[in-house]
Phi, psi and omega in degrees: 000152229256160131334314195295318186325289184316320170282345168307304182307305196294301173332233205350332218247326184291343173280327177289328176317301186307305180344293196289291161324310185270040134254339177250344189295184173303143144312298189299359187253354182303139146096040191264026200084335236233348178304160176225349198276033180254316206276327182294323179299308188303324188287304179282026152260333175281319168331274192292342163307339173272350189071039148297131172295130190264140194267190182257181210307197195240170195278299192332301202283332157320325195247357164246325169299348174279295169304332176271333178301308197301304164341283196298345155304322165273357175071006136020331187002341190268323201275337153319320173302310177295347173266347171297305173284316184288310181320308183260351131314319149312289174275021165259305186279272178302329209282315176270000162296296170302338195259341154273011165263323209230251169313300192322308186303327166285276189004281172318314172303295230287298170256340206280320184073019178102331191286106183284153194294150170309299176343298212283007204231151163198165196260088198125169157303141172288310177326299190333300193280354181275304179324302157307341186288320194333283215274350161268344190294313181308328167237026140298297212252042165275314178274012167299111170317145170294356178307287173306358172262293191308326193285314177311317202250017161241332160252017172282310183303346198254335152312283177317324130342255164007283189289320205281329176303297162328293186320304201312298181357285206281330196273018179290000000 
C-alpha cells in the first residue's frame, strides 16, 4: 500500500477515534481547540474533490475506534482519558514532526498539489492550547483514587500501543 493510502487510512480511522471520544469525555475537555475532525473532514473531502477514492479506515484503526466505543460503554471516563492525552498530544506534537520529515509530504507533493492540510492548523497557539488542555486534565484526576491512577497508567501502555501500530502503518 502506497504511503499516501496509508495516511489516508490514519486520517479516516483518527476522525472515527475523535468521535467516539468526544461523546464520552468531561464536558471541559470538549471544544478545547486542540480537535481535528471538522478540519480532517475538510482535508478528505478536498481529497476526494480531486478524484481520489477515499480507502476505507485501516484494520488497525478500526480496531482501536471499536476498542474506545467498548470503553465508552462503560463509562470509564478516566481511562478515556489516557487516550484522550495521547491522541492529542500526539497530533500536536510528534504528529506535526512526522508530518514535515514524512508521509505529509509525499502526500502533499503526490495529491495535495502542495496545499497544506487543515489537520495541520489550529486556531490559536498551539502550546497555549495544550497548556489549557494540561491544566484541566490536571484537575480532572486530582480527586482520582490511587486505584483509579494505576489503572490509568495500564491503560496509557494500551494507548501507546494502539496509535504506535497506526504509526508504524504508514512509515512502513
Amino acid at each position: 500500500m502506497t504511503n499516501d493510502k496509508k495516511l489516508i487510512k490514519l486520517f479516516v480511522s483518527a476522525f472515527a477515534m475523535e468521535v467516539i471520544m468526544n461523546k464520552t469525555i468531561d464536558v471541559e475537555l470538549r471544544n478545547t481547540g486542540l480537535e481535528r475532525s471538522e478540519r480532517l473532514a475538510k482535508d478528505l473531502e478536498w481529497i476526494k474533490d480531486q478524484g481520489h477514492v477515499l480507502p476505507e479506515p485501516s484494520d488497525l484503526g478500526v480496531n482501536y475506534a471499536n476498542y474506545l466505543k467498548e470503553l465508552s460503554i462503560v463509562k470509564d471516563s478516566h481511562l478515556i482519558l489516557c487516550h484522550f492525552y495521547n491522541l492529542y498530544f500526539g497530533h500536536t506534537a510528534g504528529g506535526r514532526i512526522m508530518a514535515k520529515r514524512y508521509a505529509i509530504n509525499a502526500l502533499s507533493e503526490k495529491i495535495m498539489n502542495n496545499k497544506e492540510l487543515e489537520f495541520y492548523k489550529w486556531d490559536g497557539e498551539v502550546s497555549q492550547l495544550l497548556q489549557n488542555v494540561t491544566d484541566k486534565l490536571n484537575k480532572l484526576t486530582e480527586s482520582w483514587t490511587r486505584e483509579e491512577k494505576n489503572q490509568c497508567l495500564g491503560e496509557t501502555e494500551i494507548s501507546f500501543k494502539y496509535y504506535g501500530d497506526i504509526i508504524s502503518l504508514i512509515l512502513s
